[in-house]
C-alpha positions in Angstrom: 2.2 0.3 -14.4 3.4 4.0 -13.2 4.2 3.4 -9.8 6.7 6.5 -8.3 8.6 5.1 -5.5 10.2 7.6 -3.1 12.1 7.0 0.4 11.4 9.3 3.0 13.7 8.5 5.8 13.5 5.3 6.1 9.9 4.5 4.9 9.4 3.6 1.7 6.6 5.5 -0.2 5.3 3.5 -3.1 2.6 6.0 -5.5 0.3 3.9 -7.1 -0.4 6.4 -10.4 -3.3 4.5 -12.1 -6.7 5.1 -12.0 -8.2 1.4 -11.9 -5.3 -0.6 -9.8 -6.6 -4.4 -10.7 -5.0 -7.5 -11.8 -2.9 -6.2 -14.9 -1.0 -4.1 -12.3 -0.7 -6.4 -9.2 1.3 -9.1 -10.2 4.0 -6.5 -11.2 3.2 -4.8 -7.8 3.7 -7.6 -5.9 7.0 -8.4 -7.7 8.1 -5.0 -6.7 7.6 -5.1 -3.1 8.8 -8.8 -3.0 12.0 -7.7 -3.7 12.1 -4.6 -1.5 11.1 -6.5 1.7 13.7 -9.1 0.6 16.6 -6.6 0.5 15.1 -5.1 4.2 12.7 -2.6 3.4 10.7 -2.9 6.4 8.5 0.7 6.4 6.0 1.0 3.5 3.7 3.5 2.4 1.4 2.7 -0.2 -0.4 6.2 -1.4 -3.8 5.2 -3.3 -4.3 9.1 -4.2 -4.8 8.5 -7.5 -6.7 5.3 -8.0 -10.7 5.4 -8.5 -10.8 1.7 -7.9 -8.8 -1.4 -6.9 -10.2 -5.0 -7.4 -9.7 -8.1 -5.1 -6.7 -9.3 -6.5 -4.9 -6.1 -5.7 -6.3 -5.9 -2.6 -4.9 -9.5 -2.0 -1.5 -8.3 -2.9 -1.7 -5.3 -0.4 -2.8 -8.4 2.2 0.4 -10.6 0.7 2.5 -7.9 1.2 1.7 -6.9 4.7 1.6 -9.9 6.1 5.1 -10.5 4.5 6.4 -7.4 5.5 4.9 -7.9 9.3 7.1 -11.3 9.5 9.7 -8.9 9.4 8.7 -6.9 12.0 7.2 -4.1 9.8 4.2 -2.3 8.9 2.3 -1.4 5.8 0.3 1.4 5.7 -2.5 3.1 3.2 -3.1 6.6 2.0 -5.3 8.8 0.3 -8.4 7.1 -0.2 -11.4 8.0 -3.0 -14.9 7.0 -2.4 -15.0 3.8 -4.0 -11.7 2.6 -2.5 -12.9 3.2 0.7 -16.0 1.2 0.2 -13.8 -1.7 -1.4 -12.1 -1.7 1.7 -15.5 -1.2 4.7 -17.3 -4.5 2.2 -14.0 -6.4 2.8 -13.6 -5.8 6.2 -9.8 -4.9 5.3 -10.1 -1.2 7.3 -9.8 -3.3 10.3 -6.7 -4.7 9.0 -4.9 -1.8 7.5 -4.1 1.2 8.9 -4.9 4.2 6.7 -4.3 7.8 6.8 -5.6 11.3 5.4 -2.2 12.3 4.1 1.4 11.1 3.2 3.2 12.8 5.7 0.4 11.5 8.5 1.3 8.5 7.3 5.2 8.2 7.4 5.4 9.9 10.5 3.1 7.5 12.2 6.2 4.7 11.7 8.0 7.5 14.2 5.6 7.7 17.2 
């Protein structure tokens, strides 16, 4: 999975570089941020620029993770959503349960305000 992780401050900016983000790529996903949160990451960005399309079991792994990550008194937040991501995310309800931005740096700075 090409995944480009980048720390801005102190928010961490995971790029999800794939173009269909399903189950081949969560599990390792999920691993990722497992360990991040673990070690105190507590700011996460994940940028969906890229993708065309997630399924429900990345989806479920963006829920796992933020509900992990808000146990910690932290946030996870969503950028750069295509067409069909959004729509994933409207059918699921989940755009009441994220919140998204148009850009990255919209996003970061929002952990500032």
């Amino acid at each position: 999975m090409n995944i480009v992780e980048e720390l801005i401050g102190d928010v961490l900016v995971e790029i999800i570089n794939v173009d269909r983000a399903s189950y081949n790529e969560a599990a390792k996903f999920k691993e990722m941020l497992d360990e991040k949160i673990k070690s105190g990451t507590t700011k996460i960005v994940v940028d969906l620029t890229a993708c065309e399309f997630i399924d429900s079991t990345f989806l479920g792994v963006l829920v796992s993770v933020l509900r992990k990550v808000s146990k910690e008194q932290g946030d996870l937040r969503l950028v750069g959503f295509k067409p069909a991501v959004r729509a994933m995310f409207e059918l699921t309800r989940m755009f009441r349960v994220f919140e998204s931005y148009e850009d990255l740096k919209e996003a970061v700075d929002s952990f500032n305000k």
